[in-house]
C-alpha positions in Angstrom: -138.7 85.9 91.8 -136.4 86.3 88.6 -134.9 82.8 87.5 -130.9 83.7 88.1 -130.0 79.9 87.3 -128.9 80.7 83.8 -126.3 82.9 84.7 -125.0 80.9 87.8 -122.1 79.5 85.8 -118.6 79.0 87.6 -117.1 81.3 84.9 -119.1 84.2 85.4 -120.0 84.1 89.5 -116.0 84.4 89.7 -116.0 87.7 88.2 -119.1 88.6 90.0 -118.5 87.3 94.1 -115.0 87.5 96.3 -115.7 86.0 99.6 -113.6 86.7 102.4 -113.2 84.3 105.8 -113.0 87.5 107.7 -115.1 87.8 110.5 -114.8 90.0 113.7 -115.8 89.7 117.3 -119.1 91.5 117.4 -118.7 95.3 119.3 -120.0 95.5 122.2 -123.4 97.7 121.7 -124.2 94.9 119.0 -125.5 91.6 118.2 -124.8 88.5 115.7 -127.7 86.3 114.2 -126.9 83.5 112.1 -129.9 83.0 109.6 -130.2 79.7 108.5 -131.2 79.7 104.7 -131.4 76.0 104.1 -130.4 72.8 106.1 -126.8 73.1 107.1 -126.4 76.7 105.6 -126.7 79.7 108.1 -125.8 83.9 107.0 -125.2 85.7 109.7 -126.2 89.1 110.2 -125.1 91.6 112.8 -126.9 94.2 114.2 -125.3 97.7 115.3 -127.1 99.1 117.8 -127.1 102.8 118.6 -130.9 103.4 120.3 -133.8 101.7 120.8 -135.9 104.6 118.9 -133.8 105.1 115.9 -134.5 104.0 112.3 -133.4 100.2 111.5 -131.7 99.8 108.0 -131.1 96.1 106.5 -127.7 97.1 104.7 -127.0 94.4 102.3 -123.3 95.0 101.1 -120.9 94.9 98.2 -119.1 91.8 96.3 -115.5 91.9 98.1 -117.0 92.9 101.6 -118.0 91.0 105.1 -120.1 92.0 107.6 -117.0 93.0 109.8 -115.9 96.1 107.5 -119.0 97.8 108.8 -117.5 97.8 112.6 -116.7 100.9 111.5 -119.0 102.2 109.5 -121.8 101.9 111.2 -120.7 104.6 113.4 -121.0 107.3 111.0 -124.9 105.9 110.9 -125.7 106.0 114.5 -124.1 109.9 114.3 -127.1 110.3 112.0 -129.4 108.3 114.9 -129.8 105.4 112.5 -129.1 101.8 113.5 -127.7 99.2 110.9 -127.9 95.7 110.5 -125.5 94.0 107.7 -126.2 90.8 106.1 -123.7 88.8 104.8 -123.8 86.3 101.6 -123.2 82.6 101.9 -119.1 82.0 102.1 -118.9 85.4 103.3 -117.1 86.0 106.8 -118.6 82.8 109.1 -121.4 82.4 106.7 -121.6 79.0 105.2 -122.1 77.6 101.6 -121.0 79.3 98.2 -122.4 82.5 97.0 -124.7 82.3 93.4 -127.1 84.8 92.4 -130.0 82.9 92.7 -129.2 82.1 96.5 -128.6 85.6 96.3 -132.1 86.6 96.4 -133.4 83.9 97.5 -131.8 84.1 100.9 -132.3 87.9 100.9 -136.4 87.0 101.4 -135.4 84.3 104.3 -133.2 87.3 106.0 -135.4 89.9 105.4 -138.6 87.9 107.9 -135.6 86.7 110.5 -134.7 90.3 110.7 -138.1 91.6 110.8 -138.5 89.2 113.8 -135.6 89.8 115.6 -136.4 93.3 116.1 -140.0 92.4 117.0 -139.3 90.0 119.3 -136.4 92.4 121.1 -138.9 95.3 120.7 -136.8 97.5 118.6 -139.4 98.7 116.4 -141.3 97.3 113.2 -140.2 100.2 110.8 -137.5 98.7 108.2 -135.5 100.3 105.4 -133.4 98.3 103.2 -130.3 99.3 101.5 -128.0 97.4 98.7 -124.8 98.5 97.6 -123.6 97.4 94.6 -123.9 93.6 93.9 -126.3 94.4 97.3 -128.4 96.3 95.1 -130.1 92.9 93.6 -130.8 91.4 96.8 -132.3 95.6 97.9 -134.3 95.6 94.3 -135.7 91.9 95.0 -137.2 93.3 98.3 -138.4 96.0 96.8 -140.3 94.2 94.4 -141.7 91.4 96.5 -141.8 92.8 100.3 -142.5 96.4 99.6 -146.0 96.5 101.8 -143.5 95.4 104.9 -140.7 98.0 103.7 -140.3 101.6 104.1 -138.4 102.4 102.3 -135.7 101.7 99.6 -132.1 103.3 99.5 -129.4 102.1 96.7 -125.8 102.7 96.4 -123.7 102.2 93.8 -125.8 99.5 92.2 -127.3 98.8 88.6 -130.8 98.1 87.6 -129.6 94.2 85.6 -126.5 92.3 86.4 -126.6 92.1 82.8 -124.9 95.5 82.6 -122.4 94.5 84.8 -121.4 91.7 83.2 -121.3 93.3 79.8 -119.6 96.2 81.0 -116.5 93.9 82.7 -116.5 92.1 79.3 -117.6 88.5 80.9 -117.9 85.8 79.0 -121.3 84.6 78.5 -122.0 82.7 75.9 -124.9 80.6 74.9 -127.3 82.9 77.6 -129.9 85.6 76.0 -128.4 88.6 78.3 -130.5 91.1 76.1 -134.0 88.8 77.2 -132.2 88.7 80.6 -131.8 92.6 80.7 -135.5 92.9 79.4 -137.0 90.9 82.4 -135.0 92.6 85.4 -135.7 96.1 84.0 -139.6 94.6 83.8 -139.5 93.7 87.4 -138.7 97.5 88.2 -142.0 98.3 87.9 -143.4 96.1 90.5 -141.6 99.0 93.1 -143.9 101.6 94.8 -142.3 102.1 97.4 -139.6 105.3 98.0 -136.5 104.8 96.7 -133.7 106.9 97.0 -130.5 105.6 94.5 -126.6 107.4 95.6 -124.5 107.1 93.1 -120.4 108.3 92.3 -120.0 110.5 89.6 -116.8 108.8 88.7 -117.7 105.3 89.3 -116.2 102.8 86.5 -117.0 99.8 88.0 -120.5 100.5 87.8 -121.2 103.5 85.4 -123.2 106.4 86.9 -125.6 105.7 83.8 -126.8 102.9 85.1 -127.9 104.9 88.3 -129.8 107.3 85.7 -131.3 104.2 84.1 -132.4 102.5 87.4 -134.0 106.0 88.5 -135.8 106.0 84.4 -137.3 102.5 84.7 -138.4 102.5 88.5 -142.2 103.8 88.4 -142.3 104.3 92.3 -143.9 108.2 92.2 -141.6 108.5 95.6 -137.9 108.7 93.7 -134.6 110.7 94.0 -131.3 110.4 92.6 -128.3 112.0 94.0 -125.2 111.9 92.3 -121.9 112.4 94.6 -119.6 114.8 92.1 -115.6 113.4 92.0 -116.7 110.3 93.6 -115.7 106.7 92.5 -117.4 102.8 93.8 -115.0 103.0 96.5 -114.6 105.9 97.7 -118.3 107.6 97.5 -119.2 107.0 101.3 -116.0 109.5 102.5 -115.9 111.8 99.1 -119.4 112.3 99.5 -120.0 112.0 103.4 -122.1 115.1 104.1 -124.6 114.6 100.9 -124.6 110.9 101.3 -125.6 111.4 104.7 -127.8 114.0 104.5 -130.0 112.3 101.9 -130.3 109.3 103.6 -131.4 111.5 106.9 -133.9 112.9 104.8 -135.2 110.3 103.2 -135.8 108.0 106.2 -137.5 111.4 107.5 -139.6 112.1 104.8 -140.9 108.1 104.3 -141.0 107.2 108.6 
């Protein structure tokens, strides 16, 4: 696991995570898990059922999103026959605690096995595919690199291969931290990845550049990889600018790697 504690200063992680209070009832063909990560400090996840047979993905979302704003979203999966389940970060919707990067990954490993067990234990299959978008993307990546033998799977949206790019690319300040040795080490860690990956990325996106996609797609040495790039799109609007390419990738992929 990459040591994030250098970066996990109050000046930059405001930049980097906006949590929002807002949390929904759960719909009805669903299901809420709160996952505690540490004494006192639960994450809840929910679960969007569509059928029992379908394809799970563990969705791990953006930096100013909550589990709720998939309510409807996940729709638009299960029209695809693929069931969801969103994590949330600590401080997000009725998760507790405050969000860092290294409880980032951290708590995406303690997720990942209550997930994995949840389904088990409710028989709804043992095939898993995980999926980070954006700031997601580190808490997807650090699955991929640690859990791949349990993981189908890898699918990531809008993210970066370092959060070293982002950073430089917002202009954060960051003095006193090596982000160059940083950048080294996460783009080292790629390589532990064999498993499919499929990376989405807008062509228009200035939030997180599409070269970073390009790069991320370069330094992953998983012979299983594809990179689609949604022409027009931006980071915010990709999933409806793109809707029938998004889509149909991520049908084929789950396909081609079930």
């Amino acid at each position: 696991m990459l040591d994030y504690s250098p970066i996990d200063r109050p000046s930059i992680l405001r930049y980097l995570f906006y949590p929002r209070e807002e949390f929904t009832y759960c719909p009805e063909n669903g299901f809420d898990l709160p996952v505690l990560v540490e004494q006192g400090v639960s994450i809840v996840c929910r679960f969007y059922l569509g059928q029992t047979e379908w394809p799970w993905i563990l969705f791990f979302h953006g930096n100013g999103e909550v589990v709720s704003d998939y309510d409807g979203i996940a729709p638009l999966y299960h029209q695809r026959k693929l069931n969801l389940v969103v994590a949330d970060y600590r401080g997000y919707g009725a998760s507790d605690g405050v969000p860092t990067l290294s409880y980032l990954v951290e708590d995406a490993h303690r997720i990942f096995e209550k997930v994995r067990t949840e389904l088990a234990s409710r028989h709804l299959g043992e095939k898993l595919w995980v999926m980070g978008r954006s700031l997601g993307s580190i808490s997807a990546l650090e699955l991929g690199c640690e859990r791949g033998e349990a993981i189908q799977g890898l699918i990531i949206e809008s993210g970066f291969p370092s959060v070293v790019r982002l950073i430089t690319h917002l202009g954060i300040p960051a003095s006193g931290i090596d982000l160059k040795a940083f950048d080294k080490a996460c783009l080292e860690r790629l390589k532990a990845i064999r498993i499919p990956t499929l990376i989405i990325h807008g062509e228009d996106d200035r939030l997180v550049p599409v070269e970073e996609a390009r790069d991320l797609h370069r330094h992953l040495e998983t012979a299983q990889k594809e990179l689609l790039i949604i022409p027009s799109a931006t980071h915010n609007d990709i999933l409806f600018v793109g809707y029938s390419d998004y889509f149909k990738a991520i049908e084929r992929f789950i396909a081609k790697t079930a």
